[in-house]
C-alpha positions in Angstrom: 50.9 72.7 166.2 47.3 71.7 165.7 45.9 70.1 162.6 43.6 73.2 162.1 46.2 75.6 162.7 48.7 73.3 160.0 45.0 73.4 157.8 44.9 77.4 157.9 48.7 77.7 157.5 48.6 75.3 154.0 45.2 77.5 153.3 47.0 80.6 153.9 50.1 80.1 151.3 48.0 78.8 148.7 47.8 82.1 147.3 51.4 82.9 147.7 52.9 79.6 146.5 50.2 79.5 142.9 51.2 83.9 142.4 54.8 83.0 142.7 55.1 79.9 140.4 53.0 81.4 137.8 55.0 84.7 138.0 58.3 83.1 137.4 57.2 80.5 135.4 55.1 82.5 132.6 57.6 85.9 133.5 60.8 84.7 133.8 63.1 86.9 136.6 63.9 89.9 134.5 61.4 92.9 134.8 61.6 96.6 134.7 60.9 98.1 138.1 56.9 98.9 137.5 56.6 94.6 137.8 58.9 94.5 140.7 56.9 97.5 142.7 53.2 95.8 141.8 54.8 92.4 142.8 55.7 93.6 146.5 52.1 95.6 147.1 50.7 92.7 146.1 52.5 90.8 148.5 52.1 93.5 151.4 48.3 93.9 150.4 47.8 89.4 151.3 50.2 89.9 154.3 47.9 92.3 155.8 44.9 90.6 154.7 46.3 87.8 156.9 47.9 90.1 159.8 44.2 91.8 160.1 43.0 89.0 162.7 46.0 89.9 164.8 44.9 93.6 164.9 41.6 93.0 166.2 40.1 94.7 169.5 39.2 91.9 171.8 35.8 92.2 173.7 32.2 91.5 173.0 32.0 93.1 169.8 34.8 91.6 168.5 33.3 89.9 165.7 31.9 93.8 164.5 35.4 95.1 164.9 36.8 92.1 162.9 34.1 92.5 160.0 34.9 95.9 159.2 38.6 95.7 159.3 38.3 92.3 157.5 36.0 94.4 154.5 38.8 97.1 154.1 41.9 94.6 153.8 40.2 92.6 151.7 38.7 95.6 149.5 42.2 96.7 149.7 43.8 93.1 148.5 41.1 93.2 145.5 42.4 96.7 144.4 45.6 96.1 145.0 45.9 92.6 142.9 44.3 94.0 140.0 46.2 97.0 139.8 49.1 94.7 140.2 48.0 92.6 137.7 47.5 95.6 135.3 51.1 97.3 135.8 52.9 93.6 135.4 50.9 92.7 132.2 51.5 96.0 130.5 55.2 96.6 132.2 55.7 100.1 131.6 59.5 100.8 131.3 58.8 103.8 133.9 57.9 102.5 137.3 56.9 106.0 138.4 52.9 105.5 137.2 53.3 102.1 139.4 54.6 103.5 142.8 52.6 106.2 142.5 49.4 104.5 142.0 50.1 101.7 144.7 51.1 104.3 147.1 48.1 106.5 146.8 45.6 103.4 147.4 48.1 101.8 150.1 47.9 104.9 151.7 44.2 105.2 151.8 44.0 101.6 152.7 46.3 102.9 156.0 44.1 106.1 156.6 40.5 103.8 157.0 42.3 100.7 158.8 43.5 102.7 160.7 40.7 105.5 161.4 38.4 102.0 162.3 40.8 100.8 164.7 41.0 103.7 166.5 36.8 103.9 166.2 37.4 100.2 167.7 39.8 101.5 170.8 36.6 104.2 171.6 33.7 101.4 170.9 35.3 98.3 173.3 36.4 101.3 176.1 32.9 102.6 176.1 31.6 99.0 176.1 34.1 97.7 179.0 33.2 101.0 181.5 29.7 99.8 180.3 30.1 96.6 182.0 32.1 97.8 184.6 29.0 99.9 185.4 26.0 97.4 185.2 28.5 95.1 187.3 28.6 97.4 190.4 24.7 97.3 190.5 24.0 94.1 189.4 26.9 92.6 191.6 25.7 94.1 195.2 21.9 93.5 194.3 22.5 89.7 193.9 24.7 89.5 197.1 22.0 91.3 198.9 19.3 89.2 197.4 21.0 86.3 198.7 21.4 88.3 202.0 17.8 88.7 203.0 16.7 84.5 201.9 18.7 83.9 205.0 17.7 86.4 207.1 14.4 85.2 209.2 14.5 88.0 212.3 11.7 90.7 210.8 13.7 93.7 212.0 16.8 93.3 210.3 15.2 91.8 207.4 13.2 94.7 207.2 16.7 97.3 207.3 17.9 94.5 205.3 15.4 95.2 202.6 16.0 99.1 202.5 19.5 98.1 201.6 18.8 96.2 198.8 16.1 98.3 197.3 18.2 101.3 197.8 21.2 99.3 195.6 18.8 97.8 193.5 17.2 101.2 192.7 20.8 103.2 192.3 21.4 104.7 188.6 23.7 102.2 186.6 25.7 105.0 185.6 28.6 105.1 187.5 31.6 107.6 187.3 36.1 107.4 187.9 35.6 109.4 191.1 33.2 106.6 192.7 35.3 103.5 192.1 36.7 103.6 195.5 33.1 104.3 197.3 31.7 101.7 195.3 34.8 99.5 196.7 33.8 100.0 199.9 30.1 99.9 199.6 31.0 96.1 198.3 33.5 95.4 200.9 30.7 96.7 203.4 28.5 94.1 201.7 30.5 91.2 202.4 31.2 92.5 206.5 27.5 92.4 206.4 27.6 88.6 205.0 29.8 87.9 207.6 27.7 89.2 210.5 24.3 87.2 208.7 26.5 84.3 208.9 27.7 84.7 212.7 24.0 85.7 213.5 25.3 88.6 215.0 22.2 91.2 215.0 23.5 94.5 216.2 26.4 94.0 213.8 24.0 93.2 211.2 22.0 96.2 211.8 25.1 98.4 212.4 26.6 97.6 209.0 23.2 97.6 207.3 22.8 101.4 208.6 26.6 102.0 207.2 25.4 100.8 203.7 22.4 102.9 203.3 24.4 105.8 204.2 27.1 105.1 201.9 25.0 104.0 199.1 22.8 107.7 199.7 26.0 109.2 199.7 27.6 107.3 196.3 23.8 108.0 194.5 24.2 111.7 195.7 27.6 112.1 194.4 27.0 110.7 191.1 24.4 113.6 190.2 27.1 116.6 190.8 29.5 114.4 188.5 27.0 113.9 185.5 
């Protein structure tokens, strides 16, 4: 184990190891129920303060998604300790006041972690098809950039050219239906690379005819899908 993972771990049952002593030490073992149910929701309430970092959405926003879900465990820790606090100083003989009371704001803890999780799920899947979009562009207009610096005969850097401004012009918006054109406009991009390479000019002129077509065609498609 690392020394900052042993450093968070000590960190981490501070709390735990200074609640417990002074719980048994200053209460003794023998309470009425109402101290036994506070003393567990406290317990769950740091658990899932700690758990939170485990339940976070990976992605580029992950440090939003963590914030908010840090704010409500730890809003929900706070409430939950002093509450807890309350029920073991006063220790009603009835522990239906303390269930009750650590249930209602356990469970509206569980409604908002969980209603920001799910708000997490949309966020990073909007952000990731996103990405995927700007990739498809951004992607095929580099490889064609590079394309046409080694292209030197005028006519097929001029069909060349149409190619990339006809990618480099194409909405970033993109749509499930096109992923497999948008495959093969790619594929198409590295046959064309191929040919470049081999010097091979009807090839080169061939494929770069195929592209514009396709990428027309992928452009085309997109408006009827949006």
């Amino acid at each position: 184990m690392k020394k900052k993972n042993v450093l968070w771990t000590i960190l981490n049952l501070i709390f735990l190891v200074v609640f417990n002593v002074l719980f048994f030490t200053l209460g003794g073992d023998e309470h009425h129920a109402s101290v036994w149910i506070s003393y567990v929701f406290i317990h769950f309430a740091y658990l899932m303060l700690l758990f939170t970092p485990k339940l976070i959405r990976s992605g580029k926003s992950r440090a939003v998604f963590g914030f908010s879900l840090y704010v409500i465990s730890a809003s929900y820790f706070l409430i939950a300790f002093v509450t807890g606090i309350i029920f073991i100083l006063a220790a009603p003989e009835s522990y239906k006041a303390a269930l009750v009371v650590q249930l209602c704001i356990a469970g509206l803890y569980g409604i908002l972690f969980v209603s920001h999780m799910l708000a997490n799920e949309y966020t990073a899947e909007a952000e990731e098809k996103r990405q995927y979009q700007i990739a498809y562009v951004k992607d095929a207009s580099a490889k064609m950039k590079c394309l046409l610096d080694s292209i030197s005969d005028k006519e097929t850097k001029k069909r060349v050219e149409r190619v990339y401004d006809a990618i480099y012009s194409s909405p970033v918006k993109s749509h499930p239906n096109l992923a497999q054109k948008e495959n093969q406009i790619l594929q198409s991009i590295n046959e064309l690379e191929h040919a470049v390479t081999a010097g091979n000019k009807e090839g080169i002129l061939s494929v770069a005819n195929s592209l514009l077509f396709s990428i027309n065609e992928r452009n085309n498609l997109l408006k009827s899908f949006h």
